[in-house]
Jmol script that loads the backbone (N, CA, C; Angstrom):
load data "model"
ATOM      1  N   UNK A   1     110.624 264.442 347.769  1.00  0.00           N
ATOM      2  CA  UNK A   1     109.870 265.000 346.656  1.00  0.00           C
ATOM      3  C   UNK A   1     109.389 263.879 345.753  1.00  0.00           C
ATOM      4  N   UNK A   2     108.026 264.031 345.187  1.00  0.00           N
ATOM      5  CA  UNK A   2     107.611 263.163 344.413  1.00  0.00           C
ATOM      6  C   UNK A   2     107.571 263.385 343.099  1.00  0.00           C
ATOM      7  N   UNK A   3     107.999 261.828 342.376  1.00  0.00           N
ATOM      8  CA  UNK A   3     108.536 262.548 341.110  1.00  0.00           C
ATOM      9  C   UNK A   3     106.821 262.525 340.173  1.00  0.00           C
ATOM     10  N   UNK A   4     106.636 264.006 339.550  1.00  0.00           N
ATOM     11  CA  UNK A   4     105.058 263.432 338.690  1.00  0.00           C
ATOM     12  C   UNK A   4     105.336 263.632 337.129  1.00  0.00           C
ATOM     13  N   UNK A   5     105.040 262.455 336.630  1.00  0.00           N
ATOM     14  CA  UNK A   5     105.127 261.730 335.108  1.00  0.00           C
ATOM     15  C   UNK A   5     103.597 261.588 334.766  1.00  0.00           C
ATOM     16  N   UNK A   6     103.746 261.435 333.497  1.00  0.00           N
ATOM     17  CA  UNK A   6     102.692 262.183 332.829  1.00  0.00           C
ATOM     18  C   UNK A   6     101.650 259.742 333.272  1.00  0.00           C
ATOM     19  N   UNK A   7     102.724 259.536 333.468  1.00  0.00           N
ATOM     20  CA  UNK A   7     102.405 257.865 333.579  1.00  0.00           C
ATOM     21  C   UNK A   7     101.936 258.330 334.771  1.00  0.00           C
ATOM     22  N   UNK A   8     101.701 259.003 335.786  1.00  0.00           N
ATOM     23  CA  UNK A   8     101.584 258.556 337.328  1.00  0.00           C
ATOM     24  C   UNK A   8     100.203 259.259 337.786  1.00  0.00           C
ATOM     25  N   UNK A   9      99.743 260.281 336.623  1.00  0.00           N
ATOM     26  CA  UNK A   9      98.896 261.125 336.396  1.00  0.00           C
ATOM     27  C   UNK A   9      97.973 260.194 335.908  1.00  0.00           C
ATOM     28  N   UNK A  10      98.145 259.507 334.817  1.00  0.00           N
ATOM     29  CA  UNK A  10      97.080 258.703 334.565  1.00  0.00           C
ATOM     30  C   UNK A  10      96.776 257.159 334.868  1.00  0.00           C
ATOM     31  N   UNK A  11      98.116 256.988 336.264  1.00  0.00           N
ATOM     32  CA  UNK A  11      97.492 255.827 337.020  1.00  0.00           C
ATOM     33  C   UNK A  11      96.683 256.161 337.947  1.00  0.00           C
ATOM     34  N   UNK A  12      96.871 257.495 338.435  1.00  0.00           N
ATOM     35  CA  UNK A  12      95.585 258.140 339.485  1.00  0.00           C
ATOM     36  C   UNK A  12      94.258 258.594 338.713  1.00  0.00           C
ATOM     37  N   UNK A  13      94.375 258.882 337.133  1.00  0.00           N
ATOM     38  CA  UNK A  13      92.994 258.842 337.020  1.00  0.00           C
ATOM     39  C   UNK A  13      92.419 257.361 336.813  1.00  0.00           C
ATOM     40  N   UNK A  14      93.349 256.804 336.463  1.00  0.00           N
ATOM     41  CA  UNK A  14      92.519 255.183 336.037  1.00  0.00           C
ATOM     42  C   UNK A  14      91.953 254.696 337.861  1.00  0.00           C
ATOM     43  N   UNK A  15      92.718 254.996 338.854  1.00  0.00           N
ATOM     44  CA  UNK A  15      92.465 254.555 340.371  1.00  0.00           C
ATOM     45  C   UNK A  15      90.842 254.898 340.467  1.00  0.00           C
ATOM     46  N   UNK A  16      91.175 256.730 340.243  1.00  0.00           N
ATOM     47  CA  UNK A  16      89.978 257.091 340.192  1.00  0.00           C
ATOM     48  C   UNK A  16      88.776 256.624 339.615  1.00  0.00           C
ATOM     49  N   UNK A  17      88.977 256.530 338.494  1.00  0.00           N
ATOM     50  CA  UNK A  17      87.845 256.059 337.294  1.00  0.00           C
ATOM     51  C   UNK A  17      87.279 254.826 338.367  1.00  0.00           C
ATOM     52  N   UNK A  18      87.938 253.620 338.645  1.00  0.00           N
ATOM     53  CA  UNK A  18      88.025 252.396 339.196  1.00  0.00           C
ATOM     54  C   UNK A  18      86.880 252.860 340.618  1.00  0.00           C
ATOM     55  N   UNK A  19      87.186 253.829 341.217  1.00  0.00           N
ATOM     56  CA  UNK A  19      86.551 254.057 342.432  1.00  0.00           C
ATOM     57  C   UNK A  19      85.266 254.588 342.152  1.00  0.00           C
ATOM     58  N   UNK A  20      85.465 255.290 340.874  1.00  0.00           N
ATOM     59  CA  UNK A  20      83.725 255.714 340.644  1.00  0.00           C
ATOM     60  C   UNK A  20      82.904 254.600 340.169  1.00  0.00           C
ATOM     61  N   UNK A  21      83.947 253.511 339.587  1.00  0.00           N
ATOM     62  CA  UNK A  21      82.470 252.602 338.823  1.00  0.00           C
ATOM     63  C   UNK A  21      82.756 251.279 339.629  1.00  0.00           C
ATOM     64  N   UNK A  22      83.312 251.570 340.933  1.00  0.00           N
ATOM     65  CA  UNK A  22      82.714 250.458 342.214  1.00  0.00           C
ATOM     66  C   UNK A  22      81.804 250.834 342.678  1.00  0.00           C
ATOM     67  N   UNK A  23      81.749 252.583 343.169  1.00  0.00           N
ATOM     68  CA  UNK A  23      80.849 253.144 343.974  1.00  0.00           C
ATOM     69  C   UNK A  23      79.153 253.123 342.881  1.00  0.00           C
ATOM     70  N   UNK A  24      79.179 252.755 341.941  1.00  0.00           N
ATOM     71  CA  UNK A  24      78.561 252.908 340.575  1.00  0.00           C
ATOM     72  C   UNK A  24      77.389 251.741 341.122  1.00  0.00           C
ATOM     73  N   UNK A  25      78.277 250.490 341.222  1.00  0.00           N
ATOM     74  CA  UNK A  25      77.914 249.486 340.936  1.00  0.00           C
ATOM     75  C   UNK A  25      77.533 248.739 342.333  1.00  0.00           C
ATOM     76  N   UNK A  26      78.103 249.489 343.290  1.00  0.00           N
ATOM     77  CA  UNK A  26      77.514 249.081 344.797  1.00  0.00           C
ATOM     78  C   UNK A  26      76.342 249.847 345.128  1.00  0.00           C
ATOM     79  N   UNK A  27      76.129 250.955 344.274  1.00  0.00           N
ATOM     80  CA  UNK A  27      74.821 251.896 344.422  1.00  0.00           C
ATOM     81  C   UNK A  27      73.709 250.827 343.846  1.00  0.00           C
ATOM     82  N   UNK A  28      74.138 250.394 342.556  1.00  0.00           N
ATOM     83  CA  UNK A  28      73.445 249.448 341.685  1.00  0.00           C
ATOM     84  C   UNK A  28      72.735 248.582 342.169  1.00  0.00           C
ATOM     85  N   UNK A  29      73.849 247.691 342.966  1.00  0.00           N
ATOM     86  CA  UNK A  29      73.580 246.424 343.822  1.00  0.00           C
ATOM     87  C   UNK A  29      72.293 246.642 344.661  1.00  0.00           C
ATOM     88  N   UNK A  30      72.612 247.599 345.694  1.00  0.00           N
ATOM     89  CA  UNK A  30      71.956 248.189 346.788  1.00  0.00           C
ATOM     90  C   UNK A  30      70.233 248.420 346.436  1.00  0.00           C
ATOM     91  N   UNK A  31      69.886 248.985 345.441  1.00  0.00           N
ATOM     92  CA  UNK A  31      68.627 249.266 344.530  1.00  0.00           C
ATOM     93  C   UNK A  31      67.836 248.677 343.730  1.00  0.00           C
ATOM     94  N   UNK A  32      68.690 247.181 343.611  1.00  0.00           N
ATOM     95  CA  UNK A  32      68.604 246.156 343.056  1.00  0.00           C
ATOM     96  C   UNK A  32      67.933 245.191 344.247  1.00  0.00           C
ATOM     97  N   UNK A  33      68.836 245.287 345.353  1.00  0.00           N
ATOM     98  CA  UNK A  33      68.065 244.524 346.261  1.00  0.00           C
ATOM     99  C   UNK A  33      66.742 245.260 347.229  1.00  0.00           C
ATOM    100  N   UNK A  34      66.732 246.264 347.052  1.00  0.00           N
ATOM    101  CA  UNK A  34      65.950 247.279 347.729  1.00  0.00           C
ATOM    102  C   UNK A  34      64.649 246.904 347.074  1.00  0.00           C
ATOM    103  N   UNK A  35      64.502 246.382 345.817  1.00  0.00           N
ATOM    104  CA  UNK A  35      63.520 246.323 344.668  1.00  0.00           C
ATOM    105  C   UNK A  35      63.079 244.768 344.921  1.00  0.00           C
ATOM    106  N   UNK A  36      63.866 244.018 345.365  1.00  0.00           N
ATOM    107  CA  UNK A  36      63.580 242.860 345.759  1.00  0.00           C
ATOM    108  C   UNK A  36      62.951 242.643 346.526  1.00  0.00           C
ATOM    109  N   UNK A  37      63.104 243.992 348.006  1.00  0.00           N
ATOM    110  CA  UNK A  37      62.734 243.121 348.839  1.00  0.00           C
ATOM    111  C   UNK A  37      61.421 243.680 348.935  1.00  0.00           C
ATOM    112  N   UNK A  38      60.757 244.650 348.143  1.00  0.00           N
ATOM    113  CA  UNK A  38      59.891 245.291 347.920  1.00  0.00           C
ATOM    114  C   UNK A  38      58.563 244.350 346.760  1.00  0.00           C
ATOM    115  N   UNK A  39      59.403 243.761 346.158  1.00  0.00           N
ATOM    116  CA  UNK A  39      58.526 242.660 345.340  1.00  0.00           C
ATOM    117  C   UNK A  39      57.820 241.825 346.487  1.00  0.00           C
ATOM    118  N   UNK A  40      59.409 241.207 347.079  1.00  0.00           N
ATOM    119  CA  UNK A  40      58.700 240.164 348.651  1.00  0.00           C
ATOM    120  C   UNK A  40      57.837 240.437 349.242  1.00  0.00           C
ATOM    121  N   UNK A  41      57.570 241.668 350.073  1.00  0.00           N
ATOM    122  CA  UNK A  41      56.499 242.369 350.352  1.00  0.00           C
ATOM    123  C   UNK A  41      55.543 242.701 349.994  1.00  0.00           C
ATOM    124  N   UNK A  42      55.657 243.144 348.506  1.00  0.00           N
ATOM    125  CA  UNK A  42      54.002 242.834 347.765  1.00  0.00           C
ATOM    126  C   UNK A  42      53.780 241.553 347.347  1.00  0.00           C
ATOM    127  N   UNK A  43      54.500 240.878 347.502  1.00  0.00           N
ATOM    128  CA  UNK A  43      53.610 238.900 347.085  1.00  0.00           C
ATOM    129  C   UNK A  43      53.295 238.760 348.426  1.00  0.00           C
ATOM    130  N   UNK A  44      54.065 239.108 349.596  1.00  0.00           N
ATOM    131  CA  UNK A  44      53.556 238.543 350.783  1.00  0.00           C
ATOM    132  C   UNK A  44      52.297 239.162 351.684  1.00  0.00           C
ATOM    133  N   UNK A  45      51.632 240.465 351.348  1.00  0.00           N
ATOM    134  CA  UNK A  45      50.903 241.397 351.498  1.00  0.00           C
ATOM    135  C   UNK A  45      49.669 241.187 350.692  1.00  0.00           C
ATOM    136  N   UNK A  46      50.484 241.004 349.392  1.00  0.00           N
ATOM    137  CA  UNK A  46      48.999 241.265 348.375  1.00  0.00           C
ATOM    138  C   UNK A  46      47.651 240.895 348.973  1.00  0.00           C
ATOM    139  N   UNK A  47      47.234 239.700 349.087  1.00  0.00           N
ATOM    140  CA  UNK A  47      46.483 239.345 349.367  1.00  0.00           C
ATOM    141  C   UNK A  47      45.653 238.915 351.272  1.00  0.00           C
ATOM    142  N   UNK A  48      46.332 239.751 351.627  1.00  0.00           N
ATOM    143  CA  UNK A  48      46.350 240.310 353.624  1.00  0.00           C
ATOM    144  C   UNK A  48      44.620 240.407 353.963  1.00  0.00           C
ATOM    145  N   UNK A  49      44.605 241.679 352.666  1.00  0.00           N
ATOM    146  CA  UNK A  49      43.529 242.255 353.555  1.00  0.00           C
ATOM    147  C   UNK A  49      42.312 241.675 352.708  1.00  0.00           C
TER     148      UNK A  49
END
end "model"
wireframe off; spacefill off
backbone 0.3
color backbone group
């Protein structure tokens, strides 16, 4: 049996919290470079045609 303390409750929300603002910030990352590589493509395009 597991013992639950009011401490063990809010080390699983802090875990939690922690997992939402990685997943936060790897979304971030991701959209960040998505935007990059979309700049690259219009400097390397712009002037094609």
């Amino acid at each position: 049996m597991k013992l639950t303390t009011a401490f063990t409750i809010l080390n699983q929300k802090f875990n939690e919290i922690d997992l939402f603002r990685d997943a936060i910030r790897r979304r971030k990352l991701a959209t960040e470079r998505l935007h990059n590589d979309y700049r690259k493509m219009y400097k390397t395009h712009q002037f094609a045609y």
